[in-house]
NUDO-387202 format. One record per residue (C-alpha): x, z, y; residue in three letters. Coordinates in steps of 0.02 Angstrom, whole numbers, padded with zeros to 5 digits, always signed. Each point is the difference from the previous one (the first is absolute). Layout:
NUDO-387202
XZYALA
...
end
This chain:
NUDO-387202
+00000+00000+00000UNK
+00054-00025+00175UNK
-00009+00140+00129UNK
+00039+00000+00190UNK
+00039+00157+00060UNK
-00053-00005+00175UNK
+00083+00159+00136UNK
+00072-00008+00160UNK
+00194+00050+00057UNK
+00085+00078+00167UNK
+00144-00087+00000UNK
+00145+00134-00021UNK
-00123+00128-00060UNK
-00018+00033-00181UNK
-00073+00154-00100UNK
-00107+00046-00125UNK
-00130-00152+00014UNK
+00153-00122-00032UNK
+00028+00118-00147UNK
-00168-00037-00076UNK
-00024-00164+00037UNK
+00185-00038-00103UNK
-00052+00110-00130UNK
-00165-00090-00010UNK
+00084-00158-00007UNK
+00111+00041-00156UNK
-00143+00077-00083UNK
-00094-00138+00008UNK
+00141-00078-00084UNK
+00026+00089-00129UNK
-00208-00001-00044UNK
+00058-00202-00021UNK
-00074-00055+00155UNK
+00068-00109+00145UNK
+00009+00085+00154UNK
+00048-00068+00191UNK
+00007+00120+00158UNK
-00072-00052+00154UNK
+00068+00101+00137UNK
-00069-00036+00207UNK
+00110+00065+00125UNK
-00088+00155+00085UNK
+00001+00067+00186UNK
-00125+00137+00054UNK
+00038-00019+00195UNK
-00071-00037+00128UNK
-00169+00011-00064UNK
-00022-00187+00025UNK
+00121-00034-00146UNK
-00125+00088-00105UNK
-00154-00090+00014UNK
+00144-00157-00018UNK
+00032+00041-00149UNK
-00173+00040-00069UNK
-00035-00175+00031UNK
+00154-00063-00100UNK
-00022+00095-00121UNK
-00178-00066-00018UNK
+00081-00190+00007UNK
+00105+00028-00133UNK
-00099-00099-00163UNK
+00110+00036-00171UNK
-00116-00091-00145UNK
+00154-00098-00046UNK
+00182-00037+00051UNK
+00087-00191-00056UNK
-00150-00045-00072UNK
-00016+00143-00117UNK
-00135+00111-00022UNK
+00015+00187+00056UNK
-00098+00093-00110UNK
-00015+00176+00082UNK
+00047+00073+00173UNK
+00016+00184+00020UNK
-00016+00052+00181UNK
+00124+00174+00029UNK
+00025+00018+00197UNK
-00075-00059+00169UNK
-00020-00130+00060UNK
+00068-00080-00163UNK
-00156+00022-00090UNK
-00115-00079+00123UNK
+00065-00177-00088UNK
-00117-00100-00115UNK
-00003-00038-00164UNK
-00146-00001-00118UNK
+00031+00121-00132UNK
+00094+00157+00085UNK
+00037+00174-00021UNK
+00019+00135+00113UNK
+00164+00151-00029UNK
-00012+00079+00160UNK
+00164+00060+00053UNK
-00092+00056+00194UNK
-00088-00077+00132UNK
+00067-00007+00157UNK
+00033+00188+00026UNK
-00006+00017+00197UNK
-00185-00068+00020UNK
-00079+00110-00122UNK
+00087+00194-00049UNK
+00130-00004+00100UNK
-00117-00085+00165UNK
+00017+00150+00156UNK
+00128+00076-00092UNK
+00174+00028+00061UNK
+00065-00098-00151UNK
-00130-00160+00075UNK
-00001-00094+00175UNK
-00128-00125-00018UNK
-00107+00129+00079UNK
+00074-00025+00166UNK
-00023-00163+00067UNK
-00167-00092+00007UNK
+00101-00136-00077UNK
+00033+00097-00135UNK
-00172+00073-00033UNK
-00069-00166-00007UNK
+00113-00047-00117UNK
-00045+00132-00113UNK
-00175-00039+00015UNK
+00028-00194-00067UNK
+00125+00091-00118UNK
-00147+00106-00074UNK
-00127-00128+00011UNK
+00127-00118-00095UNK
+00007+00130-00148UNK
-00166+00014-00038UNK
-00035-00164+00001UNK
+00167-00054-00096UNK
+00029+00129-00108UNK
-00183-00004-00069UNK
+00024-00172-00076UNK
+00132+00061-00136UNK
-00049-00019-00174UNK
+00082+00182-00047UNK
+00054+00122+00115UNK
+00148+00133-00058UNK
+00123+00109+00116UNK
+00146+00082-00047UNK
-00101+00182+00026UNK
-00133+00088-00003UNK
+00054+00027+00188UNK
+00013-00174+00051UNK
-00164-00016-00090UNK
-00094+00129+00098UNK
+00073-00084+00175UNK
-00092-00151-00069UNK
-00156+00062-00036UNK
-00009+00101+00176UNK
+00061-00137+00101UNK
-00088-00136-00049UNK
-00132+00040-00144UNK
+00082-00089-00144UNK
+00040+00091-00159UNK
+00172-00030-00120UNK
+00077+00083-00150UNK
+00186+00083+00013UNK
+00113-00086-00104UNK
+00167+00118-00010UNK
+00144-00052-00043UNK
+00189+00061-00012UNK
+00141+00000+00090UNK
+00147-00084-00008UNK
+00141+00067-00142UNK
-00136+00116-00069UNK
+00078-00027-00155UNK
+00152+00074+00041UNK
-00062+00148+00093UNK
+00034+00189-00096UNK
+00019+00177+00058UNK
+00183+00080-00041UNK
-00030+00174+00070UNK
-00061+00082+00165UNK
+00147+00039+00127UNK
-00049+00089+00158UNK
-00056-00148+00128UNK
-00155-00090+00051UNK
+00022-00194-00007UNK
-00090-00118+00124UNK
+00050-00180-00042UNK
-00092-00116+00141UNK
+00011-00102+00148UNK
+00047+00076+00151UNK
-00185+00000+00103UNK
-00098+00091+00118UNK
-00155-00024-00139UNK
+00109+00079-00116UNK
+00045+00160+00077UNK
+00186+00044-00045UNK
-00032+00090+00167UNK
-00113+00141-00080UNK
+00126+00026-00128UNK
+00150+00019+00091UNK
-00105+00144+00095UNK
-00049+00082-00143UNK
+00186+00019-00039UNK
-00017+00112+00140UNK
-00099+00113-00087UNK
+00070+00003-00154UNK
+00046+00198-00075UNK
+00073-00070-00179UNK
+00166-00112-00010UNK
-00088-00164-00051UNK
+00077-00154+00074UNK
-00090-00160+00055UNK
+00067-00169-00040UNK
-00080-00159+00090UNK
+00033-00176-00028UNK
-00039-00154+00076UNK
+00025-00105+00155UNK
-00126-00080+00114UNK
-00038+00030+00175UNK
+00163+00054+00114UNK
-00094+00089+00109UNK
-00067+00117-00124UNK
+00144+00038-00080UNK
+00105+00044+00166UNK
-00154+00114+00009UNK
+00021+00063-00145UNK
+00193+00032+00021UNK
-00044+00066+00158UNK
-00120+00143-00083UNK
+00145+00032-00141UNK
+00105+00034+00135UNK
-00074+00102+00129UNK
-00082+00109-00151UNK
+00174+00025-00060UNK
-00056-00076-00172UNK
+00127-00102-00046UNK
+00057+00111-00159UNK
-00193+00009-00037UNK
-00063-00205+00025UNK
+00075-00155-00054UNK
-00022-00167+00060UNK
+00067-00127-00135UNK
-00061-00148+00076UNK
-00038-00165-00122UNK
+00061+00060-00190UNK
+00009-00113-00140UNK
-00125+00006-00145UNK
+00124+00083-00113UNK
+00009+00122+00118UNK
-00182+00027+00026UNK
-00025+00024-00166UNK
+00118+00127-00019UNK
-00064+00087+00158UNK
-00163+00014-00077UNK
+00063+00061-00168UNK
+00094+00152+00073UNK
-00126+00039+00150UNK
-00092+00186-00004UNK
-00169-00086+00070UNK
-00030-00180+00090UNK
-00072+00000+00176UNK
-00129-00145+00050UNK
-00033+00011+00187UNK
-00097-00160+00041UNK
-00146-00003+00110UNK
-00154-00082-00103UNK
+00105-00102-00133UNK
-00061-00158-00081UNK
+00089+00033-00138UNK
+00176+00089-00026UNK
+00119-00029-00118UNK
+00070+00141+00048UNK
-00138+00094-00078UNK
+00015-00089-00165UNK
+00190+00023-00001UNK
-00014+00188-00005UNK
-00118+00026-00117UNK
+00101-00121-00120UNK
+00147+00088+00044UNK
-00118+00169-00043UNK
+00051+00097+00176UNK
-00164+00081+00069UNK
-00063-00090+00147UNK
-00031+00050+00188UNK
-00130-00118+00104UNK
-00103+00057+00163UNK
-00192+00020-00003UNK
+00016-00168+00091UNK
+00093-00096-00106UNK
-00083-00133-00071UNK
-00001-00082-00182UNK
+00147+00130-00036UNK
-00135+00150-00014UNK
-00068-00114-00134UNK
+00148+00043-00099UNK
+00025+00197+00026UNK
-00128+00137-00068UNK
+00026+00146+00129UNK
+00089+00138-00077UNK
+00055-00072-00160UNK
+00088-00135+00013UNK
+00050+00011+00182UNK
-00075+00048+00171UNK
-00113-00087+00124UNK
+00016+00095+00148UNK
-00051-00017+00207UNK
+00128-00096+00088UNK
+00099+00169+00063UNK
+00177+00032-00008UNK
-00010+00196-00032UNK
-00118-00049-00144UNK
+00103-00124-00089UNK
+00169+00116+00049UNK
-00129+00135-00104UNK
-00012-00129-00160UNK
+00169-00065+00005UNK
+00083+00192-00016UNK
-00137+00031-00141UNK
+00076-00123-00113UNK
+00170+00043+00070UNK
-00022+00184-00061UNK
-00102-00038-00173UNK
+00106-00111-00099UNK
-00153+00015-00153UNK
-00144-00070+00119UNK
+00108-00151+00069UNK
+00041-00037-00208UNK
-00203+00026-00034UNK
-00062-00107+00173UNK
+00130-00152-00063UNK
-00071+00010-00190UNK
-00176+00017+00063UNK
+00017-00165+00107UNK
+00096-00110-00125UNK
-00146+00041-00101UNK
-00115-00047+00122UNK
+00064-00160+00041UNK
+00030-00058-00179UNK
-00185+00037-00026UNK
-00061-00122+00124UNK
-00008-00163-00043UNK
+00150-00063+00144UNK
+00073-00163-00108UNK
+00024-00185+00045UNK
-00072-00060-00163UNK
-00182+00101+00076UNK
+00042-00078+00168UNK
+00033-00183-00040UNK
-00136-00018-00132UNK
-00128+00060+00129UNK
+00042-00094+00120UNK
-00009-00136-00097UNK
-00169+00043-00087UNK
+00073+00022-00145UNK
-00002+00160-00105UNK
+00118+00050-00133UNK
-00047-00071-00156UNK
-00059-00156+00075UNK
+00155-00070+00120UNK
+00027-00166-00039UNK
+00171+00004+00061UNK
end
């Protein structure tokens, strides 16, 4: 069968949406289909640009390429899956994120101009009337789901599925740190863990990796300083998988500070790696993943409070061991595999996949 992938990419920028679209692509592969990505350039400003691309996205007709037939399109980001074709699939990575949960938030501007509001509006009004025309609609959570459903009144199933080098992910034992592997972003609020370093009574260290924005990590090295916390925070920037993996293998607990997360591989990565988990109340798809007092903690976004959690698996060596078990279990329970994925999307089930 062949399968266009359809997304969108900010030239420079790549994360976790790259990720799954590759991964996609070589699962696809290996179900014995014949897959193509189709990738639009993407700019979200000035608000004109988005309405732009709404309408080029719209242009874009994929039923077949050099005279061969494309048998399915699955639509993953905006505006990529405003194209046509007549037998398509929705995996809904997000919508456009600053018109809907993140619209008169600090994270969003589009609320500030009357250029941008009316771009939102055609934005919305091009969702529900795009969006409603796929065959089958998935997302990649129950979160990204629920966004759906509230924004525009269409319903979808979460398809989960795992992260990269899952495979190779283990626990080795539980040394005295709390790991944060991420980009560097305001959404992501390295900033709240830093303080709680501040506040911190037992001798756990925290470890962060990552790069992304400069200006957020001079802030950060800024805090570290000032605080006098440079024997208590690292910054590792970028690390290399091998790394990662080990990182994750030796960590007391894993800390997950995103604000309302699509996903979060991060999530996935510590569970495989059986470390308990720490997420805020207002995380996203990651509270999908923790159970409250057993295999982690979803707490208020508070630095005192998370200092509080972080010294209670610093001091109790037992609970951090019984929080890791309790969320490997967990997540081997749930049905997160790319066979479950690809054979849905597809319309396929199990014991009937052609491929």
């Amino acid at each position: 069968m062949k399968i266009a992938l359809l997304t969108v990419q900010v030239p420079y920028i790549s994360g976790g949406a790259e990720i799954l679209t590759e991964q996609l692509f070589q699962q696809l592969r290996l179900h014995g289909h014949d897959p193509v990505i189709i990738t639009i350039p993407f700019r979200w400003y000035p608000p004109q640009l988005l309405i732009d691309s709404m309408v080029m996205g719209n242009l874009i007709e994929i039923s077949e390429a050099a005279y061969q037939k494309i048998d399915l399109m699955i639509g993953l980001k905006f505006p990529a899956y405003f194209a046509k074709h007549p037998n398509k699939v929705l995996w809904l990575i997000h919508q456009h994120r600053q018109a809907y949960d993140l619209y008169k938030t600090k994270y969003g501007d589009l609320h500030q101009t009357a250029e941008g509001r009316r771009a939102r509006e055609f934005l919305v009004q091009s969702d529900d009337k795009f969006l409603a025309i796929y065959n089958r609609r998935y997302t990649i959570s129950k979160n990204v789901s629920d966004r759906l459903l509230k924004n525009n009144n269409l319903s979808s199933e979460a398809l989960y599925h795992p992260p990269i080098n899952y495979e190779k992910l283990f626990c080795d034992r539980f040394e005295n740190y709390i790991f944060y592997p991420s980009r560097i972003d305001l959404m992501k609020r390295q900033r709240l863990l830093v303080e709680a370093a501040k506040y911190l009574k037992s001798d756990i260290k925290i470890i962060i990796a990552g790069s992304g924005d400069p200006t957020e990590t001079e802030f950060l090295k800024k805090m570290i300083k000032e605080n006098n916390l440079e024997n208590r925070v690292q910054l590792l920037g970028r690390v290399s998988e091998e790394d990662k993996i080990l990182l994750y293998a030796r960590a007391r607990a894993v800390f997950f500070g995103c604000y309302d997360e699509d996903y979060g591989y991060i999530s996935l990565e510590a569970l495989l790696s059986a470390k308990p988990l720490i997420v805020f109340e207002d995380a996203g798809c990651p509270t999908e993943f923790v159970r409250n007092n057993e295999s982690g903690y979803i707490i208020p976004a508070q630095a005192k409070i998370l200092a509080e959690k972080m010294d209670e698996l610093s001091l109790n060596l037992t609970l951090a061991e019984k929080m890791g078990a309790a969320g490997l279990k967990l997540i081997q329970a749930r049905n997160v595999s790319w066979d479950h994925t690809v054979n849905s999307l597809l319309g396929f089930t199990n014991s009937n996949n052609p491929s």
